[in-house]
C-alpha positions as CSV (number, residue, x, y, z in Angstrom):
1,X,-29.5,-0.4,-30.7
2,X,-27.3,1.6,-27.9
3,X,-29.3,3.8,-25.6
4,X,-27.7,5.4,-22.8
5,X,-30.2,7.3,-20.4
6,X,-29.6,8.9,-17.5
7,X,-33.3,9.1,-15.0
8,X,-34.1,11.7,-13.1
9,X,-36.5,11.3,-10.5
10,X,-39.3,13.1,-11.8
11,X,-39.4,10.5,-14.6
12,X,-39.1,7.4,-12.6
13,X,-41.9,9.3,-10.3
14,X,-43.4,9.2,-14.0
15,X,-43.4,5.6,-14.6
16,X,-44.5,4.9,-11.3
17,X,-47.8,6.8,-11.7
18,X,-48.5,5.6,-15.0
19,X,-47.7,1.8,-13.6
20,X,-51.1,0.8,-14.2
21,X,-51.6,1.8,-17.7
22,X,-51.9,-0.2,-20.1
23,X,-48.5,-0.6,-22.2
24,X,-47.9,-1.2,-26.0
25,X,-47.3,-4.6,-27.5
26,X,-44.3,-6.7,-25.3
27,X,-43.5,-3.6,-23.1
28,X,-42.8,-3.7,-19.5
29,X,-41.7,-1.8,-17.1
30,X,-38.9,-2.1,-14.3
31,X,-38.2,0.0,-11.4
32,X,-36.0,-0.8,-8.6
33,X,-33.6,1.0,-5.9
34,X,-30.1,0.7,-4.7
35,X,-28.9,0.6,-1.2
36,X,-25.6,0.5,0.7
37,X,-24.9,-2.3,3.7
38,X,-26.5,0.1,5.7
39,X,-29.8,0.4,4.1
40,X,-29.0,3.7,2.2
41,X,-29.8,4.6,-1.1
42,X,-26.9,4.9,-3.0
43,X,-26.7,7.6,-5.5
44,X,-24.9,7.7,-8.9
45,X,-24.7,4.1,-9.0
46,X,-24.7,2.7,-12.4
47,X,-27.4,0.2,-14.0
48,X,-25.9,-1.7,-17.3
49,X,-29.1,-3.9,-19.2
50,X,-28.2,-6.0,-21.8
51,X,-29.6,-9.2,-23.3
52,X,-28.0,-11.8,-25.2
53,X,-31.1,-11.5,-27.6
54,X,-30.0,-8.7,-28.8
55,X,-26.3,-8.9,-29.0
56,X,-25.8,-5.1,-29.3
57,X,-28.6,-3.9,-26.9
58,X,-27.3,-2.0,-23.7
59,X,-29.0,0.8,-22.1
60,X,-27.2,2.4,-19.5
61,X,-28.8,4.3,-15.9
62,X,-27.9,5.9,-13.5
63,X,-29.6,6.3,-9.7
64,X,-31.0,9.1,-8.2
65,X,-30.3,10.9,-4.8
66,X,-33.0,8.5,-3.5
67,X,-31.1,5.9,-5.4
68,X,-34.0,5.0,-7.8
69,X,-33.6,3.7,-11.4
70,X,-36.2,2.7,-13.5
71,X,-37.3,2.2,-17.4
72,X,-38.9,0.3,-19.9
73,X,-38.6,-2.9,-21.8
74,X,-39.8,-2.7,-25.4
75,X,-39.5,-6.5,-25.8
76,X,-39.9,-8.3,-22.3
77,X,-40.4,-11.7,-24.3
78,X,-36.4,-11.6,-23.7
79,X,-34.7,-12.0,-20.1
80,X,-32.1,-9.3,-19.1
81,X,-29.2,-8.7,-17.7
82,X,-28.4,-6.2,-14.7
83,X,-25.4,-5.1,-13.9
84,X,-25.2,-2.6,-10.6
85,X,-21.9,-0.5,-10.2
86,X,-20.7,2.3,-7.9
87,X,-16.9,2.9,-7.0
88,X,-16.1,2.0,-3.7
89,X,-18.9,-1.0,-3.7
90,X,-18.5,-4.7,-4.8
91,X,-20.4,-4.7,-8.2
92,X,-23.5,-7.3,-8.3
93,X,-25.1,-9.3,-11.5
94,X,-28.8,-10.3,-11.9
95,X,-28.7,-12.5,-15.1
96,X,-31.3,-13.7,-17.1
97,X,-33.9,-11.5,-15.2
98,X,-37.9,-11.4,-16.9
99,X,-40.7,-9.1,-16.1
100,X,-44.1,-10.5,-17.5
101,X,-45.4,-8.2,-20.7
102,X,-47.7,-5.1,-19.9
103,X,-46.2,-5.4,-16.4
104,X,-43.8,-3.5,-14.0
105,X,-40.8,-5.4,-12.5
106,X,-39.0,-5.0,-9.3
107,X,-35.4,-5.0,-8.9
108,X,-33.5,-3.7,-5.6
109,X,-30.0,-4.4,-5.1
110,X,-27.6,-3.8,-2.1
111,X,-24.2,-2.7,-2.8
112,X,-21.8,-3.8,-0.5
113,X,-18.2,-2.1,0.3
114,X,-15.2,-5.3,0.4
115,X,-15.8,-5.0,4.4
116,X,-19.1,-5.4,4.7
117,X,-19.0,-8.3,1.9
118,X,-16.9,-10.1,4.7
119,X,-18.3,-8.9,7.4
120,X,-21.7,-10.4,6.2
121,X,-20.4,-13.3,4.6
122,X,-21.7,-12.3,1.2
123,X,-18.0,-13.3,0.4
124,X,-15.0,-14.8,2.3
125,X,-12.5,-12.8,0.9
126,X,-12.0,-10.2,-2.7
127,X,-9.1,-9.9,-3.6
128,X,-8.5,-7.7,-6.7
129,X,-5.6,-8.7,-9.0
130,X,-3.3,-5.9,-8.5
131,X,-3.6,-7.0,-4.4
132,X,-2.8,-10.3,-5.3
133,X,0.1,-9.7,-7.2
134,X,1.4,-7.6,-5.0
135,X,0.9,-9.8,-1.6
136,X,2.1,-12.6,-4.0
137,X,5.4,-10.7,-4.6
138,X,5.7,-9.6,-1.1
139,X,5.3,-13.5,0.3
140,X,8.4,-14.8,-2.6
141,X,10.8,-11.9,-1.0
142,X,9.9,-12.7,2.5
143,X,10.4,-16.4,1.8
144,X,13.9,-15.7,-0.3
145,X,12.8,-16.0,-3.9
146,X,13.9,-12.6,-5.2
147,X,13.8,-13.6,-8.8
148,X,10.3,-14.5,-8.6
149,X,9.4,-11.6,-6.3
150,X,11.3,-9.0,-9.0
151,X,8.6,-10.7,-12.0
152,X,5.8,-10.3,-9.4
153,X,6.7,-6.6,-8.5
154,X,6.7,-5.7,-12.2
155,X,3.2,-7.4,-12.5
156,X,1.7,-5.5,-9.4
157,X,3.4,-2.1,-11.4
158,X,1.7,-3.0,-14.6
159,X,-1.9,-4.0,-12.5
160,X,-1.2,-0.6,-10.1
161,X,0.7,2.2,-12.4
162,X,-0.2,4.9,-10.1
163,X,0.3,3.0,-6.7
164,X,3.5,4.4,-4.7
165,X,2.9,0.9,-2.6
166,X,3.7,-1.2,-5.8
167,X,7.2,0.8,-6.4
168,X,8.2,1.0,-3.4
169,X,7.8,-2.9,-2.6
170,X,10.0,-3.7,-6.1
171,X,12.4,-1.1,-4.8
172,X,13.5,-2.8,-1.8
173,X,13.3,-6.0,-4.3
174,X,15.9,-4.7,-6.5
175,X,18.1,-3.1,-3.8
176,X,18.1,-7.0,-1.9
177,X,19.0,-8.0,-5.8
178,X,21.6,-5.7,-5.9
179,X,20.0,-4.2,-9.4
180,X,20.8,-0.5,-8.2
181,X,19.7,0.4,-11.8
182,X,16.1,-0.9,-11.3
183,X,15.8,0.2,-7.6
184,X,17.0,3.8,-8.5
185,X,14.0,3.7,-11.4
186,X,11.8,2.6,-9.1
187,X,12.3,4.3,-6.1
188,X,12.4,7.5,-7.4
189,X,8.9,7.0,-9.3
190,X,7.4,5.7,-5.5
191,X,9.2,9.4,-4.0
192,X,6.9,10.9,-6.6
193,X,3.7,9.2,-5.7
194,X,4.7,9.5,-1.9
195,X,7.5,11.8,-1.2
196,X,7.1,11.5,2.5
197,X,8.2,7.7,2.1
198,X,11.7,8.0,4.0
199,X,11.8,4.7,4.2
200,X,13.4,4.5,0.8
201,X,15.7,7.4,1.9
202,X,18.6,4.6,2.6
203,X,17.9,2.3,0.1
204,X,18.1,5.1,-2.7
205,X,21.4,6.4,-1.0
206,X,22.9,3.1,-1.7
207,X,21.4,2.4,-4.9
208,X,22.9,6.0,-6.1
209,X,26.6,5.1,-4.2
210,X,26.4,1.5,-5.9
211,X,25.8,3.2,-9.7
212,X,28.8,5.8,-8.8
213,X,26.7,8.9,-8.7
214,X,28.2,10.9,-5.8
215,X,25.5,13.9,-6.1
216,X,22.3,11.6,-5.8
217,X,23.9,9.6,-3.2
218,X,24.5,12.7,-1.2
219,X,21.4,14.2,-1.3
220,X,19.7,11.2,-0.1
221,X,22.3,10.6,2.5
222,X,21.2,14.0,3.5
223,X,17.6,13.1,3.9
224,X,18.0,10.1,5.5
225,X,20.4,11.6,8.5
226,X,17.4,13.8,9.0
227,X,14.6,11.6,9.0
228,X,16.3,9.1,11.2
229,X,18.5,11.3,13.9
230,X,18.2,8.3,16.4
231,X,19.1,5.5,14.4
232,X,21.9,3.6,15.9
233,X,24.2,3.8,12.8
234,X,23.7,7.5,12.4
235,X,24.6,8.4,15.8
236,X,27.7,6.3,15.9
237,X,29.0,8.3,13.2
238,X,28.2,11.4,15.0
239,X,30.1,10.0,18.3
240,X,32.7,8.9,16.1
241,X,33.2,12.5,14.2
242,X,33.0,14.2,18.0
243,X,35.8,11.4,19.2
244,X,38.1,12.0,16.7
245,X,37.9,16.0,17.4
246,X,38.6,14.9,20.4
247,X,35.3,16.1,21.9
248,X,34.9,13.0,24.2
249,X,32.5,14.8,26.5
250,X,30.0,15.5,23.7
251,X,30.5,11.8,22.2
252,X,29.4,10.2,25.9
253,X,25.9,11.2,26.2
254,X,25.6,10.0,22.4
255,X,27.5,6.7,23.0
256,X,25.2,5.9,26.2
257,X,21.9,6.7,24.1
258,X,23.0,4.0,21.2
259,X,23.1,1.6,24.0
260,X,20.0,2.3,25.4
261,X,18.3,1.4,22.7
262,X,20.6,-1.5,21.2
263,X,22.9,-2.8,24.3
264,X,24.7,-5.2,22.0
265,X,26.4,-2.7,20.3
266,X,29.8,-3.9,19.9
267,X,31.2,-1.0,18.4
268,X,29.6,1.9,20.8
269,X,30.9,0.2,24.1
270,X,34.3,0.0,22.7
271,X,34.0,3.8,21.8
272,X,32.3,4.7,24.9
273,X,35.3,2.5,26.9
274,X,37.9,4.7,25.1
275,X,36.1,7.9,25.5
276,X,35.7,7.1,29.2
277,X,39.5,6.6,29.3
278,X,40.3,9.6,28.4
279,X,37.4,11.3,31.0
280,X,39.0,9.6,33.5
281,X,35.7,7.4,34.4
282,X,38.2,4.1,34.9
283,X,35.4,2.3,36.0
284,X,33.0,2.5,33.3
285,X,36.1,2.0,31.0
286,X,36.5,-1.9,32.0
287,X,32.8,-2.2,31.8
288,X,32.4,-1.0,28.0
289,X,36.0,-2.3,27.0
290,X,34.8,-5.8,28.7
291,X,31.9,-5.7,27.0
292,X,32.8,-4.9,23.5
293,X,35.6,-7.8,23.8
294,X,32.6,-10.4,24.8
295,X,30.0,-9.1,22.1
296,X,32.8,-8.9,19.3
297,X,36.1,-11.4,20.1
298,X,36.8,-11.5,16.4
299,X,36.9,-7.6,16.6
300,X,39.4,-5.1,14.9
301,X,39.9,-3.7,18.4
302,X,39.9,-6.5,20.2
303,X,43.7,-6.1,21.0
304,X,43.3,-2.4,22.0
305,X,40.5,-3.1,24.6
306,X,42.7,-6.0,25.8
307,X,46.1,-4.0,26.7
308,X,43.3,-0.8,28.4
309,X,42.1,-3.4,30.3
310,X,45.3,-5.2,31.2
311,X,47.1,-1.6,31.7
312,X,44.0,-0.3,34.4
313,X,44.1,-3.5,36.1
């Protein structure tokens, strides 16, 4: 026998007047109201009865604005099971519940958000599975086990199909993989969830240079110059583009805001020490030239910066 009924408050009112009636064979009643951690009815929370006496039994309410539910037993010789739902809350179980015959029943529940549950020590911690697959694939990359952090990335996908956070994290996966196939799959399906994501800007760039696709590759080089105009590597190439135009007093400024931010540079001091050479700043020359000789001895340039420096003694 499947019921489904849906109370309004008027009824439940109903119930509660007649409470004192007298009711028909093994009836009983039971009435009861939902509330949030705060002490607020909740309503449109859903109330599930079953009873393993009846193994196809299940009658199905739903809570008011005043988050009421109510109805009534035909057989209270069996105990009941309650089930309380509401999206957003921690579901909650009464099992084996029993109201006396010709009698009405109380049941109030509080619903609890994951927050609260913690925060009143209903629960230490919830963790649902697609979180735990996911924070389970995130802790194998971070501790270097990309084969097991790939097979956790596609379980947190399978657990969270419409969660950009679950392709973006197998994205950068792949890409540390070197699967450019995967990580182009993926990334572009967490762009399509989250399209503001320009985190993945770089990674698809070099996913899409890696499979030989030249269009791709420049379209997301593209994107990723303009999302990140003061990135260090992005600027360098500008300097270097202005220094071989010869535009040495445009590259400066550029050169001296790289170092700002990242003073161990190698590369932008020995650019900077050349461009200086050629503004006829001598001083700050040996500086930067110095500098990119101690940072980088092994460097390509190394011999360069060592004749400017021996030549301006």
């Amino acid at each position: 026998m499947n019921q489904k009924k849906i109370l309004s408050a008027g009824l439940i009112a109903i119930l509660v007047a007649v409470s004192g009636l007298a009711l028909a064979g093994a009836q009983a009643r039971i009435l009861g109201t939902v509330k949030d951690g705060q002490g607020k009815p909740i309503e449109g929370a859903t109330v599930t009865i079953t009873t393993q006496s009846l193994g196809n039994f299940k009658v199905v309410l739903t809570t008011d604005k005043d988050g009421k539910w109510g109805t009534i037993l035909n057989d209270s010789t069996f105990t009941y099971d309650y089930l309380f739902e509401k999206q957003g809350y921690l579901a909650v179980k009464r099992e084996k519940h029993k109201v006396p015959i010709a009698t009405t029943g109380e049941l109030n529940i509080e619903l609890f958000t994951q927050e609260q549950a913690v925060q009143k020590g209903v629960v230490k911690e919830v963790v649902d599975p697609y979180t735990a697959a996911f924070n389970g694939a995130v802790d194998k990359f971070q501790a270097g086990d990309l084969d097991g952090a790939i097979e956790g990335a596609k379980k947190a996908i399978e657990l969270g199909p419409t969660k950009a956070g679950a392709y973006d994290m197998a994205t950068k996966v792949a890409a540390a993989k070197k699967d450019w196939a995967l990580a182009a799959e993926w990334g572009e399906k967490a762009l399509a969830l989250e399209p503001d994501n320009s985190s993945l800007f770089g990674v698809l760039m070099e996913a899409y240079k890696e499979k030989g696709d030249k269009v791709k590759a420049a379209e997301y080089e593209k994107k990723f110059i303009a999302a990140n105009p003061d990135k260090p590597e992005i600027l360098y190439n500008q300097a270097v583009d202005l220094y071989n135009k010869g535009k040495f007093k445009e590259a400066e400024p550029i050169l001296r805001k790289i170092l700002e931010g990242k003073a161990d540079y190698a590369n932008a001091h020995f650019l900077l020490g050349m461009s200086c050479v050629n503004l006829n700043k001598i001083g700050d020359m040996k500086k930067h030239l110095a500098e990119y000789v101690r940072l980088d001895p092994e460097g390509k340039e190394v011999a360069t910066a060592k004749e400017m420096l021996e030549a301006f003694k």
